[in-house]
N, C-alpha and C positions, 0 to 999 in steps of 0.2 A: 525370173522375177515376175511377180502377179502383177497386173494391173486392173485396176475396176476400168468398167465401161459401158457403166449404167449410166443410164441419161438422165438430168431431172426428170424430162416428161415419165419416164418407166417410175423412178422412184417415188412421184407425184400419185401417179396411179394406182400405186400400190398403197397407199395411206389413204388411212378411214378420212372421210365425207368431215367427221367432228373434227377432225386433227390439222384438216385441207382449211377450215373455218376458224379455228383456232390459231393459225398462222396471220390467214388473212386480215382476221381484226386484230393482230397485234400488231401486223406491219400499215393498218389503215391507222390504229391510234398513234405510233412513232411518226408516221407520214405527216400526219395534220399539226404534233406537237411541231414538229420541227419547221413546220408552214408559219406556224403560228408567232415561234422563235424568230424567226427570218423577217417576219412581218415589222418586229415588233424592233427589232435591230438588235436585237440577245445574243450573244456569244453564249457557250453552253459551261462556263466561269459565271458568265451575268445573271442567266438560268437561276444555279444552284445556287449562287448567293442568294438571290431574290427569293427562294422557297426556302434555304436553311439546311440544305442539301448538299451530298458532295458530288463534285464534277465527275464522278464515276457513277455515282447513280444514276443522271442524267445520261451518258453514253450508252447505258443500261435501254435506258428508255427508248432512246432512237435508234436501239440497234436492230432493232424489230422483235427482238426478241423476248422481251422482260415481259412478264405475268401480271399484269396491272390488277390493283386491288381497287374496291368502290373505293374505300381512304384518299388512293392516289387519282386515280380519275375525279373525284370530286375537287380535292384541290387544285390540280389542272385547271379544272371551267372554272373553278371560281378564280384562280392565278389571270386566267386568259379570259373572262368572263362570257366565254362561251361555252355552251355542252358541248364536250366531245363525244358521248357516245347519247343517242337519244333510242327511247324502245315504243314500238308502234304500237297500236291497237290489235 
């Protein structure tokens, strides 16, 4: 029988710089939605109700993985009334 026994760090390494940043801001945006949830005392039912959403898209969202569109990141900050993503000078 085969087994893998590559490490994150090796498989980390091996992914392009764009791919390694495209992770990162997807798991920074789920991070702070889910902050933001918690804050707010939202269950991820309370969530989707309150955007018109279903409870599976939201799990989407905090799973770190979902591909956020402006669309969704705008409704986000204005949901939460804060930006979640800001872009510098």
């Amino acid at each position: 029988m085969k087994t893998i026994k590559t490490s994150f760090d090796e498989m980390l390494a091996s992914t392009s710089p764009a791919i390694q940043q495209e992770v990162s801001l997807e798991f920074a945006i789920s991070n702070r939605i889910y902050e933001l949830m918690t804050e707010r005392g939202l269950s991820k039912l309370q969530f989707a109700q309150a955007l018109g959403k279903r409870p599976s898209e939201v799990t989407k969202w905090l799973s770190g993985q979902h591909n956020f569109t402006i669309k969704t990141i705008s409704l986000l900050s204005s949901f939460f009334g804060e930006t979640l993503i800001s872009i510098s000078k």
